[in-house]
N, C-alpha and C positions, 0 to 999 in steps of 0.2 A: 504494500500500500504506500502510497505515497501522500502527502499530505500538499492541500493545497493551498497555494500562496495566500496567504490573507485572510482563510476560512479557519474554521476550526475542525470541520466535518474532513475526515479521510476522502479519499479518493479508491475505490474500488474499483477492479477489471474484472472481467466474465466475459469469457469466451461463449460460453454457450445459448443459443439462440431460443428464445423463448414465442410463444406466439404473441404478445402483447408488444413483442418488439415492432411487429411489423408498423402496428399506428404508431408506435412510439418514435419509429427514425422517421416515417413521413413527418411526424410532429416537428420533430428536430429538423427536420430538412427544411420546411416551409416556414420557419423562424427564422433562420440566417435572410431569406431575403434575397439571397443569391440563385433558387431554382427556381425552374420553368416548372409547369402545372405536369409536363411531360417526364421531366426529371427527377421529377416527387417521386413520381409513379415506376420510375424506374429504382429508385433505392427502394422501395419496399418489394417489387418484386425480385430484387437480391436477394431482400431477407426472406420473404416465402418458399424462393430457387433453396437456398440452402436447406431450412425446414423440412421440406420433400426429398429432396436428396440427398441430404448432409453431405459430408466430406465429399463425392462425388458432382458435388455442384461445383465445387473450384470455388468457390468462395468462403472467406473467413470473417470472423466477427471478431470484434473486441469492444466491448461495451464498459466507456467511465460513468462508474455512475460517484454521486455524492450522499449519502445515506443512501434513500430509496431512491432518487431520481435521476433520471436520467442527463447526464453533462456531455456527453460526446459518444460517438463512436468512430471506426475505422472500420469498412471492409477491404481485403486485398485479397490474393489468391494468385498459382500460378500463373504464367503465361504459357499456352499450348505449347508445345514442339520446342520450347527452349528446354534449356539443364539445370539454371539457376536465377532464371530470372521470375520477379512477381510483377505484380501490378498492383497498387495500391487506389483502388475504383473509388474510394470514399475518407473522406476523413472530415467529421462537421463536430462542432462544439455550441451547444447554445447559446447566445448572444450575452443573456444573464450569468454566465460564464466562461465567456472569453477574457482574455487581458490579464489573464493568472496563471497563463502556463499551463494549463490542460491539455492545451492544444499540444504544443510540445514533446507533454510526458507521454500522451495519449500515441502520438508519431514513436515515441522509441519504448515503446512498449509494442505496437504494433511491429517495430525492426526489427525486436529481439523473437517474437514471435516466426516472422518469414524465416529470421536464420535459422529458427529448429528447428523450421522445416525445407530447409535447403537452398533459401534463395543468397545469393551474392549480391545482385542486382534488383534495385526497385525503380519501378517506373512512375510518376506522377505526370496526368495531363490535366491543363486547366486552360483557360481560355484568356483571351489575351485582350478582352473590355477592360478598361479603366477601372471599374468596379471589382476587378480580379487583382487590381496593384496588392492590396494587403496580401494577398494567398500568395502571390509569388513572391513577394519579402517573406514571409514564412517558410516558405517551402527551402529560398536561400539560405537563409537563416538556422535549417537545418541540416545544411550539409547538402540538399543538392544542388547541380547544376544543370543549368539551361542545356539542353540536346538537341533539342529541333524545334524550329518553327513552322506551321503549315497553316499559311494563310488565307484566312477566309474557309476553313475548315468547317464551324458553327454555323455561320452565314455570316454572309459580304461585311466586312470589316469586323470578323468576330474569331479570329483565327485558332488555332488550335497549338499551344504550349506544353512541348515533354520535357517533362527531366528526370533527372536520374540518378544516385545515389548507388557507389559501389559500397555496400556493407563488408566490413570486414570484424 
């Protein structure tokens, strides 16, 4: 457990996917402000994908909660046909606590995770609106770096940002 900045309440991880999770990361997703109505819909059907198929989904969970409630999560999961690479498809923190480092602890805890499970390499894409500056100071801010740009990927001036983080 880790404690968090400024709180007094722990910070707890759980891997394991419950079904209450599913409204619970669209909650979390549509608080940040940051997803499309489309994009909601696509994190919760992660978390359903995984529930049905567990481990065979290729997706992982890692849920911060604070006492009871929910602070953040991470999904990531191999990438097909590679040996050691992941993809880290989600990682959102609720706005009521962001700015304390959740986000952070929530990322390397997530890292230590992919390593046990054999990745070297993680991949992060994010989109490259002005509304994205904070994610990609973060994202730098954690050790990774810029990899490719692919513009106009989202739509017309909304281009598509990877990076990447060699874990060792």
């Amino acid at each position: 457990m880790d404690k968090m900045s400024g709180e007094k309440q722990e910070l707890s991880y759980r891997a394991e996917v419950r079904r209450a999770d599913v409204d619970s990361v669209g909650r979390l997703v549509e608080a940040t402000g940051f997803f499309s109505v489309e994009e909601i819909g696509i994190a919760r059907e992660l978390v359903e994908e995984r529930m049905v198929r567990g481990a065979q989904s290729g997706y992982f969970f890692l849920f911060a909660e604070a006492g009871r409630r929910l602070a953040g999560y991470a999904c990531f999961g191999p990438i097909p046909g590679t040996m050691q690479s992941f993809d880290l498809y989600w990682i959102a923190v609720y706005p009521s606590f962001q700015q304390k480092g959740i986000g952070r602890m929530l990322l390397q805890a997530a890292e230590r995770e992919m390593m046990k499970n054999g990745a070297g390499r993680v991949y992060v894409d994010t989109s490259s609106r002005p509304q994205y500056e904070p994610t990609r100071r973060f994202y730098t801010a954690c050790g990774y770096r810029k990899e490719a740009v692919l513009a106009d990927f989202y739509a017309p001036g909304d281009g598509k940002i990877i990076y990447l983080k060699i874990l060792v």
